[in-house]
N, C-alpha and C positions, 0 to 999 in steps of 0.2 A: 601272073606272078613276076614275070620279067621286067612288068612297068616298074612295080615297087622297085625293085632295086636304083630305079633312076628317079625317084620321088620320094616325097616323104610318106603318103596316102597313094591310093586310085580309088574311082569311082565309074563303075560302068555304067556306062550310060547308052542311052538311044533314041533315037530320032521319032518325035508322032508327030498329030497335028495339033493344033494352035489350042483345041478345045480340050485334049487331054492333057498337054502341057499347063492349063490354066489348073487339073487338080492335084498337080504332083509337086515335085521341087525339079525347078526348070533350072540349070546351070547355064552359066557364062564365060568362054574360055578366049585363051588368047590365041595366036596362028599355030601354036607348037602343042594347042590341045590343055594346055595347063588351066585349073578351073584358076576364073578370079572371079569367081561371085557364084551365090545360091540364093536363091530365093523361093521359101516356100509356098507354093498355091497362089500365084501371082493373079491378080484381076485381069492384070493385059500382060501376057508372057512377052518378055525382052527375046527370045530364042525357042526354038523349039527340041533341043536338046534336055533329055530331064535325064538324072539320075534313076537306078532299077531295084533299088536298093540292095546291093551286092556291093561292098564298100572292104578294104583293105585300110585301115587308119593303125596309128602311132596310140599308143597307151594316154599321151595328153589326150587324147580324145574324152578321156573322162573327165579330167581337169574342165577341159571345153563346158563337158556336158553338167558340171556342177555350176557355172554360171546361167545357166538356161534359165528362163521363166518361161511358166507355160504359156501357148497362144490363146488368142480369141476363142479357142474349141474346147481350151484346158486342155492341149498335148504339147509335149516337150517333144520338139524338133530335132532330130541328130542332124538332118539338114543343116540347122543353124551351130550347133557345133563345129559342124564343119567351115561355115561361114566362116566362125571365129579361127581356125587354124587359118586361114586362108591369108585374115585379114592381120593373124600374128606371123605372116610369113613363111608357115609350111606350105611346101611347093607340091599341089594336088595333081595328076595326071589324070587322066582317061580312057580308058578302053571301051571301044565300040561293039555292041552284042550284035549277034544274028538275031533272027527268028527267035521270039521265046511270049510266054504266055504268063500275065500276071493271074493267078489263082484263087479267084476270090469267090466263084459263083461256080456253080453245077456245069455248067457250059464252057468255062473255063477249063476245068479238070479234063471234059472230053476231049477241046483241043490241044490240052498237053499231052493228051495221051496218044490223038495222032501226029502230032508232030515225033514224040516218041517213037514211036512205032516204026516212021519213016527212016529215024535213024539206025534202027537194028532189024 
């Protein structure tokens, strides 16, 4: 919450490898962390930085998101709204996650539950 106050958005993000960066939205930043580029599900990732999808944006964010057209899969991108703030000037930040487990599979669940665990 501390970032926002010095941005207009934040987007946590966190570091994988080259092959899971190629199925997410891989971000682009300058020296000081500020995002200047998104791009969703890249063929050859520019970075291996991707957003967690844990996002802090400005109410245009829906202006953003009514310019969207869907992708190649037919889904509409927030990614790419974001793009569009980026590329209209709001100043995006970032914060870097720990340890954390996206939840999408039986397996998943278990590992959040010991990571969980570990913390209490």
């Amino acid at each position: 919450m501390e970032a926002v106050e010095e941005a207009d958005a934040v987007l946590a993000i966190e570091e994988v490898s080259p092959e899971v960066a190629a199925t997410t939205g891989v971000i682009e930043t300058d020296e000081a962390g500020r995002v200047t580029g998104i791009i969703e599900k890249p063929a050859e990732p520019s970075s291996t930085l991707v957003t967690t999808g844990c996002y802090v944006l400005p109410e245009d964010v829906f202006h953003a998101c009514a310019l969207l057209r869907p992708s190649a899969e037919g889904e509409y991108q927030l990614s790419e709204a974001v793009g569009l703030l980026v590329r209209a000037g709001y100043e995006v930040a970032t914060v870097r996650l720990g340890e954390r487990v996206n939840v999408n599979t039986s397996e998943d669940v278990g590992r959040a539950s010991e990571l969980l665990r570990g913390v209490w």
